[in-house]
C-alpha positions as CSV (number, residue, x, y, z in Angstrom):
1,X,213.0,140.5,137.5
2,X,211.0,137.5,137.2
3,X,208.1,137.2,139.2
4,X,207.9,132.9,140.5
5,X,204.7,131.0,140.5
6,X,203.6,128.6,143.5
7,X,205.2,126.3,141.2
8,X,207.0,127.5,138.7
9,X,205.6,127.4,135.1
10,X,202.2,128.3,133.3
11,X,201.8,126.0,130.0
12,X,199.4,125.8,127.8
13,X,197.0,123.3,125.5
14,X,194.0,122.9,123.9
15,X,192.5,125.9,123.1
16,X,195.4,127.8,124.8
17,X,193.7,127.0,128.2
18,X,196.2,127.6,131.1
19,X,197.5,124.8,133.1
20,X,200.2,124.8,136.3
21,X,203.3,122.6,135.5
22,X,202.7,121.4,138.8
23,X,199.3,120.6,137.9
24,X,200.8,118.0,135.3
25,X,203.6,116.9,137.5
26,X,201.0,116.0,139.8
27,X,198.4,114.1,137.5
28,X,202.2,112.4,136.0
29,X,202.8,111.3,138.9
30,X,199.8,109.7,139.7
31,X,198.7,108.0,136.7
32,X,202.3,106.6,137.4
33,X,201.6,105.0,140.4
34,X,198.1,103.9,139.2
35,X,199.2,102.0,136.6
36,X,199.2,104.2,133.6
37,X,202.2,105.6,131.6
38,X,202.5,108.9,131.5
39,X,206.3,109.1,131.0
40,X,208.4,111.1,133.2
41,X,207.4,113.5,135.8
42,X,208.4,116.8,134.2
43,X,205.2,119.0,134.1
44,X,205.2,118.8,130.0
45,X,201.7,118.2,129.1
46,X,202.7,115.7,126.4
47,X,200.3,113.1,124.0
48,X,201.7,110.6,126.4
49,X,200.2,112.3,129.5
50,X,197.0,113.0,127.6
51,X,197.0,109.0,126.7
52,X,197.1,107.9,129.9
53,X,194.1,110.4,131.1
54,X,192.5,109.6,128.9
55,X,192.7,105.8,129.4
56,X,192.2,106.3,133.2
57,X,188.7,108.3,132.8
58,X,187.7,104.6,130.0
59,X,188.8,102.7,132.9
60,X,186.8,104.6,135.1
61,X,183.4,104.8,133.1
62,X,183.9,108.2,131.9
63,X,185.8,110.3,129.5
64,X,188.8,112.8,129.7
65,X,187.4,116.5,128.6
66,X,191.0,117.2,127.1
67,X,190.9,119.9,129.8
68,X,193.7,119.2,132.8
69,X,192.8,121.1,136.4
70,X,191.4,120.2,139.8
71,X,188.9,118.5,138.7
72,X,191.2,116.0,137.5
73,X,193.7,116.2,140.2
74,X,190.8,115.0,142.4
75,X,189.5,112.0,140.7
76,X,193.0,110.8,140.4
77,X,193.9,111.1,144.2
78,X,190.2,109.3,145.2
79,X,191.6,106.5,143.0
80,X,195.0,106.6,144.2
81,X,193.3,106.4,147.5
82,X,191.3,103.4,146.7
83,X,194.6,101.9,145.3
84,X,196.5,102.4,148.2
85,X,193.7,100.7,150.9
86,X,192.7,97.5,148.9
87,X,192.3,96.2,152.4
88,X,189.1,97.7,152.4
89,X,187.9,95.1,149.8
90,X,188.7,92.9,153.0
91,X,185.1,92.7,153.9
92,X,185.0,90.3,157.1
93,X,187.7,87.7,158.6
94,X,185.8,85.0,160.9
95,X,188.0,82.5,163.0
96,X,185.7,79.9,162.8
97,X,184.4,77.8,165.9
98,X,186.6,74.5,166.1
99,X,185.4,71.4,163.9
100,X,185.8,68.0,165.0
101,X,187.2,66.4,162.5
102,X,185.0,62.8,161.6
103,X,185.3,60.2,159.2
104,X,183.7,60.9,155.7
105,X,182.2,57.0,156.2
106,X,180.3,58.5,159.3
107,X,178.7,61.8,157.7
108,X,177.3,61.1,154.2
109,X,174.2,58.9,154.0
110,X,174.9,57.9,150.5
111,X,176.2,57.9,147.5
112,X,179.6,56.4,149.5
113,X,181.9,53.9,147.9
114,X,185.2,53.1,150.6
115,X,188.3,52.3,149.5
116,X,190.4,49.6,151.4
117,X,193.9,51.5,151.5
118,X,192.2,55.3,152.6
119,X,191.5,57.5,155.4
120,X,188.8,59.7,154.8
121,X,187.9,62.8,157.5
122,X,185.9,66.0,156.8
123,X,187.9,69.1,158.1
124,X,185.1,71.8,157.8
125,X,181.1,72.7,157.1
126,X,180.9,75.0,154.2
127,X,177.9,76.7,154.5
128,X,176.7,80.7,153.1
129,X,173.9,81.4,150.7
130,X,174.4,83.5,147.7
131,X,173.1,87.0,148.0
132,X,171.4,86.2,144.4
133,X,170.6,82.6,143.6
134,X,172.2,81.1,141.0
135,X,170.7,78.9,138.4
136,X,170.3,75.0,138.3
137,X,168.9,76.2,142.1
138,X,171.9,76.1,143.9
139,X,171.7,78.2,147.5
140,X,174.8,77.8,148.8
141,X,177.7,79.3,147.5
142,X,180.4,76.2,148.1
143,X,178.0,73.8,146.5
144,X,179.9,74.9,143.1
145,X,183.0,74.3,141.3
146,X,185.8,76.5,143.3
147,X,189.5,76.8,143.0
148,X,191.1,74.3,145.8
149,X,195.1,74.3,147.0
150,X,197.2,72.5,149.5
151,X,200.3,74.4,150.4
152,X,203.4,73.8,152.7
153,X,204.0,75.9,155.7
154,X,206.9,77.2,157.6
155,X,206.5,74.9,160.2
156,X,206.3,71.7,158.3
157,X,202.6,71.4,157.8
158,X,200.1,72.2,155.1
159,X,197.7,74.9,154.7
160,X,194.9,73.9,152.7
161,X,192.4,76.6,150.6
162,X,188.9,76.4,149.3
163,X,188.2,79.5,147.3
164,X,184.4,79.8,145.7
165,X,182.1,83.1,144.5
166,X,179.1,84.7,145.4
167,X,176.6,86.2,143.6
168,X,175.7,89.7,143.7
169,X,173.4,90.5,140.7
170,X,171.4,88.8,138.2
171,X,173.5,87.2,135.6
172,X,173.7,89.2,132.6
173,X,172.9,92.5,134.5
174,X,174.4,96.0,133.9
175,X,175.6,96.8,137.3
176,X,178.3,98.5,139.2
177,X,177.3,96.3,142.6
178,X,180.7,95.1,143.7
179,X,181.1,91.8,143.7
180,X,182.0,88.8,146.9
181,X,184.2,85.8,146.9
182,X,185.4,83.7,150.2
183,X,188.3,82.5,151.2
184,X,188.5,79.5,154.0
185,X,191.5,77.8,154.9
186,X,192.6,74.8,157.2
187,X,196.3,74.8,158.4
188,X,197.5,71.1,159.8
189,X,200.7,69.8,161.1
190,X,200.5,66.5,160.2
191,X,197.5,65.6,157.6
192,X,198.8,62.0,157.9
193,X,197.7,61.7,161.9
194,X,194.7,62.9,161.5
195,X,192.2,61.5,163.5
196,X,188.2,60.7,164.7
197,X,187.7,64.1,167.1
198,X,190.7,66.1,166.7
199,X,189.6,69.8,166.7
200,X,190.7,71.4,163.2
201,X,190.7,75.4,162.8
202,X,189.6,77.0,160.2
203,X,189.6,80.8,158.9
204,X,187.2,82.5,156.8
205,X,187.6,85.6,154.2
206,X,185.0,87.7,152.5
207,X,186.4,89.7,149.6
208,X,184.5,92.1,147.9
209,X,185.9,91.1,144.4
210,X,185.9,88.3,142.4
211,X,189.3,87.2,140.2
212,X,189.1,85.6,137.3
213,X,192.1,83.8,137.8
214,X,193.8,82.6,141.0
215,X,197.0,81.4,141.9
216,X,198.5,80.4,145.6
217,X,202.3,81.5,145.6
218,X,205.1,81.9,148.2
219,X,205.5,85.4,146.4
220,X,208.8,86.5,148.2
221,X,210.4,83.3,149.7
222,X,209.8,83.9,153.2
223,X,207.6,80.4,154.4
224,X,204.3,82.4,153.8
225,X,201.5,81.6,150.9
226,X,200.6,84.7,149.1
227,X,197.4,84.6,146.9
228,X,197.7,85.9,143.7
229,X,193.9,87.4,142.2
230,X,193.6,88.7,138.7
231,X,190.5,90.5,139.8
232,X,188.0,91.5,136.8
233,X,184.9,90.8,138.2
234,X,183.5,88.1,136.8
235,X,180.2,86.6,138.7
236,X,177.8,87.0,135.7
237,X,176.9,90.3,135.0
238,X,176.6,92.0,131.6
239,X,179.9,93.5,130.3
240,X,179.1,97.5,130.0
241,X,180.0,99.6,126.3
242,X,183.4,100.6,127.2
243,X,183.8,96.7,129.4
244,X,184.5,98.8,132.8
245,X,182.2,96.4,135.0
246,X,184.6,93.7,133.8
247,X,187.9,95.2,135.2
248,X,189.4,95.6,138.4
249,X,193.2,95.8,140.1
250,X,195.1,92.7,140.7
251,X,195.7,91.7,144.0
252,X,197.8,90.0,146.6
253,X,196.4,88.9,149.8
254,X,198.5,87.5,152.5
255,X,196.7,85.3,155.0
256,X,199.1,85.1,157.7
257,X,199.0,89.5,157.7
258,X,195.8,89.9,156.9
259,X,196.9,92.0,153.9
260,X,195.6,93.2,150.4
261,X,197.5,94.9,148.1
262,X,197.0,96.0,144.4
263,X,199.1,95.9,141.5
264,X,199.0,96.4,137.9
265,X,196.6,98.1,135.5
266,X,193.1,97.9,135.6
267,X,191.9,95.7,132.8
268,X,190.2,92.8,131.1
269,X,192.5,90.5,132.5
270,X,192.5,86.7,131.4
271,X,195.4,84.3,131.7
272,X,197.4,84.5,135.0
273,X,201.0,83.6,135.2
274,X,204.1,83.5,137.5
275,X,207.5,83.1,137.1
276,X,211.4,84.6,138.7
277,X,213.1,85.5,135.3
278,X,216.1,87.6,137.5
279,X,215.9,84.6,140.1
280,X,215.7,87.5,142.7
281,X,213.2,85.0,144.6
282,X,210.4,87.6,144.1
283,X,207.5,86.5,141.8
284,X,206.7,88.0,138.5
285,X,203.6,87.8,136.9
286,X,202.3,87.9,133.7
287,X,198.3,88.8,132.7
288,X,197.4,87.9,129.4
289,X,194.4,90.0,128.8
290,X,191.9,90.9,126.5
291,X,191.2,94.4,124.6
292,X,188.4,96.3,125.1
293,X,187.0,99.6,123.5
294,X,189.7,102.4,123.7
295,X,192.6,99.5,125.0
296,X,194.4,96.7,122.8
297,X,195.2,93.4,124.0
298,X,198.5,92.5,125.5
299,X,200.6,91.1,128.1
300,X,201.5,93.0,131.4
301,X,204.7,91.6,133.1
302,X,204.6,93.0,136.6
303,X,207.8,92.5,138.7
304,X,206.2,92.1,142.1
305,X,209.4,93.3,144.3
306,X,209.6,96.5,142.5
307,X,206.0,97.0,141.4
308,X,206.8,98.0,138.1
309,X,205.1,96.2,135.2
310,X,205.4,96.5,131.3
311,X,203.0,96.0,128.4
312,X,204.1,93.9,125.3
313,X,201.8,93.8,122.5
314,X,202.4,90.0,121.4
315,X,199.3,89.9,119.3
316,X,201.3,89.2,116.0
317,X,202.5,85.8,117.7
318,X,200.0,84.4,119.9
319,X,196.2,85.3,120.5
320,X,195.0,86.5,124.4
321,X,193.0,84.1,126.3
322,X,193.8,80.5,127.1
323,X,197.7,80.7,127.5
324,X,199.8,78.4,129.3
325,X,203.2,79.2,131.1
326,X,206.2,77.2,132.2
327,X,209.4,78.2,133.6
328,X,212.6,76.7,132.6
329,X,216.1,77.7,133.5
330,X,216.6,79.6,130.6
331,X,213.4,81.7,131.0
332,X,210.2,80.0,129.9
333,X,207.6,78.9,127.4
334,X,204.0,80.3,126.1
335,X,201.6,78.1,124.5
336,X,198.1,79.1,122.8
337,X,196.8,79.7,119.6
338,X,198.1,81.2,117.0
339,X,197.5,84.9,116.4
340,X,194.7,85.4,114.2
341,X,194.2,81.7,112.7
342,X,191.0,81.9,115.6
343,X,192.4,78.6,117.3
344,X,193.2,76.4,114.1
345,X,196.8,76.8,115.0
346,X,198.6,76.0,117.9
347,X,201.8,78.5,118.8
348,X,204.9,77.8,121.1
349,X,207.5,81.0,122.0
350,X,210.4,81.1,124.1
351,X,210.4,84.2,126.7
352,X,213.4,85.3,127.6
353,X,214.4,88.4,130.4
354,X,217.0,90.9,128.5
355,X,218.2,93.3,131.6
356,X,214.3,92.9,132.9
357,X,212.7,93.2,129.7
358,X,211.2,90.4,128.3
359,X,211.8,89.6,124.2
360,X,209.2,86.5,122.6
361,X,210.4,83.6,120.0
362,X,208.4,81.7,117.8
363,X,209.5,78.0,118.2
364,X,206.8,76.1,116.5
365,X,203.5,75.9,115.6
366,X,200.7,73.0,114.4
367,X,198.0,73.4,112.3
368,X,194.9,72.2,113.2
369,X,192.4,72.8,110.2
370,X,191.3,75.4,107.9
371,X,188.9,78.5,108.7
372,X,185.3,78.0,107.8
373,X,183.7,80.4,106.1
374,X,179.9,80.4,107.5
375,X,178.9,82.8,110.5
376,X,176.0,82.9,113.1
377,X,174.7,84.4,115.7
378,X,175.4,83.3,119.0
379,X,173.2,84.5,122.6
380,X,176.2,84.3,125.3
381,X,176.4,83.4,128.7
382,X,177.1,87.1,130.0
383,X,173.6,88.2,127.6
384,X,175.5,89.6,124.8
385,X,175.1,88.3,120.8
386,X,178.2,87.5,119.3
387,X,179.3,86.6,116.3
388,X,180.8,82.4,115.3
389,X,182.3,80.8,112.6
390,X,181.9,77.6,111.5
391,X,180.1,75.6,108.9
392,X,175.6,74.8,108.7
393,X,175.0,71.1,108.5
394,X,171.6,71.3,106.7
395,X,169.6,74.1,104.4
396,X,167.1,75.2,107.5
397,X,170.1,76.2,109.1
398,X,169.3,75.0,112.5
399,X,172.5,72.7,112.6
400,X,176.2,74.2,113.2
401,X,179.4,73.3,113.5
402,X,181.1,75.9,115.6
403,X,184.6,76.9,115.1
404,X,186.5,76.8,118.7
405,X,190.0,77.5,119.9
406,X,191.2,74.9,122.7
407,X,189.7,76.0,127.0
408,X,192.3,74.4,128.3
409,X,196.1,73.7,127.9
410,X,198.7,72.3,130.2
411,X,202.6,72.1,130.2
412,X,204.6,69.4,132.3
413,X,207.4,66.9,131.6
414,X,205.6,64.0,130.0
415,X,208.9,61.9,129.7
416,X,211.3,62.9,132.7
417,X,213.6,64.5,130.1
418,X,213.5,67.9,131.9
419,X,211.8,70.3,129.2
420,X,208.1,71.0,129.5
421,X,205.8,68.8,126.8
422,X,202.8,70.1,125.8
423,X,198.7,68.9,126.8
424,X,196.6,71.0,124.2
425,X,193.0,69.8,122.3
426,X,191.4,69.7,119.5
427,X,188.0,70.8,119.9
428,X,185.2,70.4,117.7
429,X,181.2,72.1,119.0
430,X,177.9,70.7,117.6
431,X,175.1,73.3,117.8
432,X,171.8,73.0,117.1
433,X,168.5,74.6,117.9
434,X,164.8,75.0,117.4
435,X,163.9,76.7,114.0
436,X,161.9,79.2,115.2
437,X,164.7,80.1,117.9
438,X,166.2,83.4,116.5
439,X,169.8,82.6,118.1
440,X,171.8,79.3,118.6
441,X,172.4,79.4,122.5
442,X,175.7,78.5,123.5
443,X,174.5,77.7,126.9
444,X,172.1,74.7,125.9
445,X,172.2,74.1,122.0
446,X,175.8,73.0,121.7
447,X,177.9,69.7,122.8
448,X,181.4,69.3,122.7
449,X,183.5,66.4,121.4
450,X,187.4,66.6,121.1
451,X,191.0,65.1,120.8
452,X,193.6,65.4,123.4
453,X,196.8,66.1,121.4
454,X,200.3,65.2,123.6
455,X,203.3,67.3,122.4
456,X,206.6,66.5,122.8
457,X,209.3,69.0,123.6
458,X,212.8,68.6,121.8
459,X,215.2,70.2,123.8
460,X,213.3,73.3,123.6
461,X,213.7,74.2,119.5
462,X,210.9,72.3,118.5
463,X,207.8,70.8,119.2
464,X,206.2,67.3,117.8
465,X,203.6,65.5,118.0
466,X,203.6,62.5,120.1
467,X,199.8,61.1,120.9
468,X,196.3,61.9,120.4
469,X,193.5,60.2,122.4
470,X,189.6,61.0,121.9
471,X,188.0,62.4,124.7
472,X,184.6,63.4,125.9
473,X,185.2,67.0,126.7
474,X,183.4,68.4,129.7
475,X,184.1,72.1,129.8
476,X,186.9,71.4,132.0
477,X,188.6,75.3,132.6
478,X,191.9,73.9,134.2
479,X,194.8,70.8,134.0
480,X,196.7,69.8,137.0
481,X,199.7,67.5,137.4
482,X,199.2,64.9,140.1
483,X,200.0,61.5,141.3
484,X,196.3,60.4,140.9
485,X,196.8,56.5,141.1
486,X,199.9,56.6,143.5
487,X,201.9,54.3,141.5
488,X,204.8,57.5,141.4
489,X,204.4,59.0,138.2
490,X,202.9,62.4,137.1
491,X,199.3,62.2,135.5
492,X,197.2,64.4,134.4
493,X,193.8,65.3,135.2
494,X,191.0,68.0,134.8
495,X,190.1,70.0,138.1
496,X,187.0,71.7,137.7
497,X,184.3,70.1,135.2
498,X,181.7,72.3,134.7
499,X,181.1,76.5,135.7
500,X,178.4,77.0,138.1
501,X,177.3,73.5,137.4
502,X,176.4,71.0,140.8
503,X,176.8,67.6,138.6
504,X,177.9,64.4,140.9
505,X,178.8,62.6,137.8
506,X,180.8,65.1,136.5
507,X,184.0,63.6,138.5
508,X,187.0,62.8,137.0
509,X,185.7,62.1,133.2
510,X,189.2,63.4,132.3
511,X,192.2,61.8,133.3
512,X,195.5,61.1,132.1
513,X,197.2,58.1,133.8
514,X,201.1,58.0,132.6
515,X,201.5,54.6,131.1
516,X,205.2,54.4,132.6
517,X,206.4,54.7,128.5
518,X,206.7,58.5,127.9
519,X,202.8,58.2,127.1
520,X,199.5,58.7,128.5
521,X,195.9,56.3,128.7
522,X,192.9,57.7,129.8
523,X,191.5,56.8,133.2
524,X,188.8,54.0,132.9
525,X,185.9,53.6,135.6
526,X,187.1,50.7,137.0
527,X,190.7,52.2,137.7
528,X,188.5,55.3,139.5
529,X,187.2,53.0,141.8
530,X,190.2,51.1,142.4
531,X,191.9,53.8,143.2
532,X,189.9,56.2,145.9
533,X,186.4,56.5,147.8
534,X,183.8,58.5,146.7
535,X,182.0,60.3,149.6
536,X,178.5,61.8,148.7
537,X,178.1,64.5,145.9
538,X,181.7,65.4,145.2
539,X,182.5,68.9,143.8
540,X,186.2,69.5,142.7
541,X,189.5,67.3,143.8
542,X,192.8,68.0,144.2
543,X,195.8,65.3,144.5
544,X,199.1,66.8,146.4
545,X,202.0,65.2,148.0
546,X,203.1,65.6,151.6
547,X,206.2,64.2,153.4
548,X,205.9,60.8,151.3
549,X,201.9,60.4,151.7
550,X,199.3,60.8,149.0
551,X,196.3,62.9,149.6
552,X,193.4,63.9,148.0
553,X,191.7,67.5,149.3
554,X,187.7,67.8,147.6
555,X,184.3,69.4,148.6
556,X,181.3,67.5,148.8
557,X,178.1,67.5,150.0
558,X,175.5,64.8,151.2
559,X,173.1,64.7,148.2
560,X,172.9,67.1,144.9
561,X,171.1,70.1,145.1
562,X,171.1,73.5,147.6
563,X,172.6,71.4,150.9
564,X,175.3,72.0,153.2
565,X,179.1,71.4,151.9
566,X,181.8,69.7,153.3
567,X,186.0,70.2,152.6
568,X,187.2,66.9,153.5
569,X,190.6,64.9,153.0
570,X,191.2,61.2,151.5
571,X,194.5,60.1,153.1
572,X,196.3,57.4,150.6
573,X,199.1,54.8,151.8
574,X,202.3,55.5,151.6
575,X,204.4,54.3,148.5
């Protein structure tokens, strides 16, 4: 007769240490749901199942003792726990007091140039001070570069977003302090009868998290904006051995439900993008992130209506960091450099969705230059000392030219042909520094120069190209697509100019008019001021389009320097 078990079946492993197939099924199960593959749930303690432990206890800032039992079991269900309330990172929703809305003309005291064919109104007063001052002696945390977004509503309107950081610990610090970032949005009927007085609401979020990339998305098709949060943390602080300070969950928080939700694995994530491959009109997102000890870089491709997501190890095609994304009927495209030629060539791949899994083409590529053979070292932003290539200018090696892949990239249709061309650069860093300074300090010691290269997409098998037009680059992190001078063509300009930077001259220095020809010419000062006001110490800009009227959504403030901030909206004519 054989005598049953609470559950069934006693295995063994490691040093012939007992373990309850139930006890496995359990931790399978769970790792599952977390994020981690541990294959099927069948209580077989497997290499797979020891894998994903023992990535789980990296990710956690600790390591697997090869021994499975309660122990285990419970540090799994306190983070399945965690997982499952992410609305706890919620930490505060204010419905702010309402604003009357007044005319940017009648609140700055300088620094204010009109233009003839605008409306101008401030919608909100931005004003919290960091929990840690940042440098350059910024107190408040909107007085910085922040992510901004104007989206459609249900009901006709348009819900705009300013989204900013604040800082919990000194930058460069080993710490475990969780992070804040806020959230404030303005939801209007019409922007285009706005008016001296009206009363504007406005809502305010405090997250305790900060994403490195962002993204406002109608994730499911139902009228509602979604925001999309790649959340690893990063507000300054040093990145720990095993790089757990610098990972976190990926989110989804829905404004209108007051909902957060995680998603995906916990990693060094870097490049956010969306896309419907099944054209089931959920989203499906794609994190290009870096490798860290114990974890190799990749792509996750999470399918946000099933909330199952799949790793692809592209790494033999295109390097992680700096990708860009564009969906075309077919599938899509990926853009970024080349794997391993350390940004001295430029890659294009096709993506396509094979019965949900995704399968990467190589379409082109452009060579930029040849790898230098000289190395430094380099003191980082985050405190760390890495290692650059590049070339010394002089003997006293105090002088040198740093090797750098391309920030920033951006895909749109340059010519109206309906394929996505190709905004990329060429970037070239001069550093130099004192000679009895040990490092070169990337911070201080090095200035930028660069080539905007324009590539032109034919019919989606190859890639030329088309123009290249010197440019004084700013450490713009993002490209948008907007009808800047409202003459009804798509430019091109930089959003945000400078991290953690308060700089009121620091204002569109890069933009792309379209010339009308299938080309581009960059914005000259005059054609800035002919075209919108500037209202005190602007921070950021966005241009968006709503029911035939032009509109530009910034932040500003009355003077440079720790003051209150304003979200305000220039109102264009109509075409």
């Amino acid at each position: 007769m054989t005598r049953k078990l609470s559950i069934a079946i006693m295995l063994t492993f490691g040093f012939g240490s007992p373990v309850l197939s139930d006890t496995v099924s359990s931790a399978q199960r769970i790792l599952n749901e977390l994020g981690y593959n541990a294959g099927t749930v069948d209580g077989s303690y497997g290499n797979r199942t020891k894998r994903a432990l023992e990535s789980f206890y990296v990710d956690n800032n600790s390591l697997y003792d090869g021994k499975l039992d309660d122990n285990e079991i419970a540090d799994l269900k306190l983070a399945a726990e965690k997982a499952h309330d992410a609305s706890k990172l919620i930490l505060d929703t204010i419905v702010r007091e309402p604003f009357k809305a007044s005319k940017c003309r009648d609140v700055f005291e300088g620094n204010v140039r009109l233009h003839s064919k605008s409306d101008c109104f401030v919608l909100a007063e931005l004003d919290h001070p960091y929990e840690v001052p940042v440098h350059q002696g910024a107190t408040n945390i909107w007085n910085t570069m922040m992510m901004l977004d104007a989206q459609p509503t249900m009901t006709g309107g348009v819900s705009l977003h300013a989204y900013t950081f604040d800082q919990t610990v000194e930058f460069g610090t080993d710490s475990e302090i969780r992070p804040k970032t806020h959230l404030v949005t303005v939801e209007i009927k019409d922007p285009s009868l706005l008016q001296d007085g009206l009363n504007i609401a406005a809502k305010e979020w405090e997250f305790a998290l900060v994403p490195r990339r962002l993204s406002f998305r109608d994730i499911d098709l139902d009228g509602d904006i979604e925001l999309l949060l790649l959340a690893n943390q990063e507000d300054g602080r040093l990145r720990l051995k095993n790089g757990s300070s610098w990972r976190d969950k990926n989110y989804i928080f829905s404004p209108s439900r007051n909902t957060l939700k995680s998603f995906g694995t916990p990693q060094f994530s870097h490049d956010l993008m969306t896309s419907d491959f099944d054209q089931d009109g959920h989203i499906e997102v794609m994190d290009h992130y870096y490798g860290v000890p114990g974890k190799r870089s990749g792509l996750e491709h999470c399918n946000l209506k099933t909330s199952k997501c799949k790793h692809y190890f592209i790494n033999k095609l295109l390097d992680n960091g700096f990708t860009a994304f564009a969906q075309n009927g077919a599938g899509g495209m990926m853009f970024g450099p080349c794997a391993g030629k350390a940004g001295l060539e430029l890659c294009w791949l096709d993506v396509r969705s094979d019965k949900g899994k995704l399968k990467f083409i190589k379409i082109a590529k452009h060579k930029i230059g040849e790898r230098p053979q000289d190395k430094t070292k380099f003191l980082t932003w985050t405190g760390n000392i890495d290692y650059k290539q590049g070339t010394f200018e002089n003997d006293t090696k105090t002088i040198f030219n740093l090797l750098d892949r391309p920030w920033i990239s951006h895909m749109t249709d340059f010519d109206g042909d309906g394929d996505k061309d190709t905004l990329a650069f060429d970037v070239k860093v001069k550093c130099e520094k004192p000679k009895n300074q040990k490092y070169f300090d990337r911070t201080k010691d090095c200035k930028r120069k660069a080539n905007a290269l324009f590539f032109e997409n034919i019919e989606g098998k190859d890639i030329k190209l088309s123009q290249t037009i010197p440019v004084d680059y700013n450490g713009q992190n993002k490209l948008l697509t907007g009808d800047v001078n409202r003459d009804g063509s798509a430019d091109i300009y930089g959003y945000r100019d400078q991290w953690r930077v308060n700089d009121c001259n620091k204002q569109f220095t890069m933009v792309f008019l379209n010339d009308g020809n299938n080309g581009y010419k960059l914005m000259k000062k005059e054609e800035l001021v002919n075209n919108f006001g500037k209202y005190g110490c602007e921070n950021g800009s966005i241009f968006f389009e709503h029911n035939d009227v032009n509109y530009r959504l910034f932040t500003t403030q009355k003077v440079a320097g720790p003051s209150k901030a304003f979200l305000a909206i220039e109102v264009f004519s109509r075409y």
